[in-house]
N, C-alpha and C positions, 0 to 999 in steps of 0.2 A: 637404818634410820631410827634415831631415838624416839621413844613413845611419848606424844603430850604428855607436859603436867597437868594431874587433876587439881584441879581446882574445889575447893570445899564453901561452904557458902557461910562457913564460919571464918572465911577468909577475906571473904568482899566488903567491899567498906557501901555505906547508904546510898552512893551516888551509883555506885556501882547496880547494885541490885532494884533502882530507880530506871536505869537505861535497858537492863535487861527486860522489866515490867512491860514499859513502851515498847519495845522490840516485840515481845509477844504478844502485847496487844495489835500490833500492824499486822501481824501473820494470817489470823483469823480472817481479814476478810480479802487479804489476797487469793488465799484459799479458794473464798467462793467465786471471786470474781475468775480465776483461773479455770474453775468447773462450768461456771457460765460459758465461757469462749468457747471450752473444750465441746461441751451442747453443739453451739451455735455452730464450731466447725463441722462438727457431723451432720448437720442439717445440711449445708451447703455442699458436703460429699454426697451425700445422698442426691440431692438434688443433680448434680453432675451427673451422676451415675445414671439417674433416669435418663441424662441426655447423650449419653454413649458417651461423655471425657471423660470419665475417672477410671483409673487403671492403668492410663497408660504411663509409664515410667520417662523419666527426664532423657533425653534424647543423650548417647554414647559416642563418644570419639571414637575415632580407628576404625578397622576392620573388623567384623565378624568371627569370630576363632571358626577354623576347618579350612577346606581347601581355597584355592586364590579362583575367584569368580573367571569365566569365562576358561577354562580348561578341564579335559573331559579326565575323568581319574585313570590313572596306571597309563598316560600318555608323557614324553618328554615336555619339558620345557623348548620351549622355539632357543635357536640360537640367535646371539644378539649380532644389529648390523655393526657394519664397521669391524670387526674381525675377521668377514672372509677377503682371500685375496685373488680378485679373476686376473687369467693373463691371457694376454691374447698369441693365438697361435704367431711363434717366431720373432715376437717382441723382446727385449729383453727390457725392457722399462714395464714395471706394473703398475695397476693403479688399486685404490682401496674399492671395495663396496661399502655403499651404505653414506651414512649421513657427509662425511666430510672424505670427496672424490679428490682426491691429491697424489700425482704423481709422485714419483720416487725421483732422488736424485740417481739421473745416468750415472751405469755404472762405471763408464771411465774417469770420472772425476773422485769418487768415494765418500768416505765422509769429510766430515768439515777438520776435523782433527786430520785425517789425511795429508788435505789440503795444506793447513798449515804447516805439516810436520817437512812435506814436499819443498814449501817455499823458502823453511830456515836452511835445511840442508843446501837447497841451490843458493842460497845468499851464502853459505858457506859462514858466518858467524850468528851469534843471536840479533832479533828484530827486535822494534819497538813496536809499540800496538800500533797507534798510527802506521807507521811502514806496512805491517802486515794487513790492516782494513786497505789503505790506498791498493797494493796489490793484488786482491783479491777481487777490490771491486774494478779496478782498472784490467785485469783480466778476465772478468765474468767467469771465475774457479768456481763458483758456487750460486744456487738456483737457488732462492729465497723466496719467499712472501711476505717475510717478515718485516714490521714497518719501522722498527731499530733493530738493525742488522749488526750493532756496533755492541750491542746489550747482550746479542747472541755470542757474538764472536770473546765478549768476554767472560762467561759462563763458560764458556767451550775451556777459555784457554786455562780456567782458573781450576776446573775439575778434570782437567785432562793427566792421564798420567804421563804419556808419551812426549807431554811438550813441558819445561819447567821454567820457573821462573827464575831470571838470573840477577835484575835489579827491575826498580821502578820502573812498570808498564814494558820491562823490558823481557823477552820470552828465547829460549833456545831448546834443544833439542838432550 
């Protein structure tokens, strides 16, 4: 970054050296009025201070830096729910623990891509989407909760490797 030019005062013209005058004359008594405040605020710290508020610092976002409250140190972290899996003796359907309790699809049906791959093969050429929603839901192939079952089925079909697309809405094997 280049250094100001100096300025020489053999260089200013009248008006010039009129405006700077005014300008030092306002300085002076901002000065004191600025030491005034600065007084007055201390008076009013002080005052505080006799009343137990001063000192205490503006209130901090976040967490505390150190360990996470309410854990005893050189102890594990708890494992979180919804990862374990109970089964019951002699079932072969499980279910999840923890927040969202949701059977598994029976395993004689499979996945959904399964499914699908099942029903172009027995139609013996490629389906269209429709053809393939109507059969699946007119044969209950697949256990859903899902409240568009049709948004599923076309995710499935579109990131599937097993199943490809051969024309428009059209899918084969």
């Amino acid at each position: 970054m280049p250094r100001p030019k100096r300025i020489l005062a053999s260089d200013l013209t009248l008006a010039d050296l009129k405006r700077l005058l005014v300008a030092k004359e306002q300085i002076a008594p901002l000065e004191e009025k600025k030491s005034k405040l600065e007084a007055e605020l201390a008076a009013v710290n002080a005052q505080l201070g006799k009343l137990g508020v001063a000192g205490k610092p503006a209130a901090k976002r976040g967490r505390k830096p150190g360990r996470k409250p309410g854990r005893k140190p050189g102890r594990p972290a708890a494992k979180k729910a919804g990862r374990r899996v109970a089964k019951k003796a002699g079932s072969p359907v499980a279910k999840k623990v923890g927040r969202r309790a949701t059977k598994k699809v029976a395993p004689k049906s499979g996945t959904l891509t399964d499914v699908i791959v099942k029903l172009i093969r027995a139609n013996g050429k490629p389906m269209e989407f429709k053809a393939i929603m109507a059969a699946i839901k007119k044969g209950k192939l697949v256990k859903t909760k899902s409240k568009n079952f049709a948004n599923v089925l076309r995710r499935t079909l579109s990131t599937s490797t097993a199943v490809k697309r051969v024309a428009r809405a059209t899918y084969g094997v």
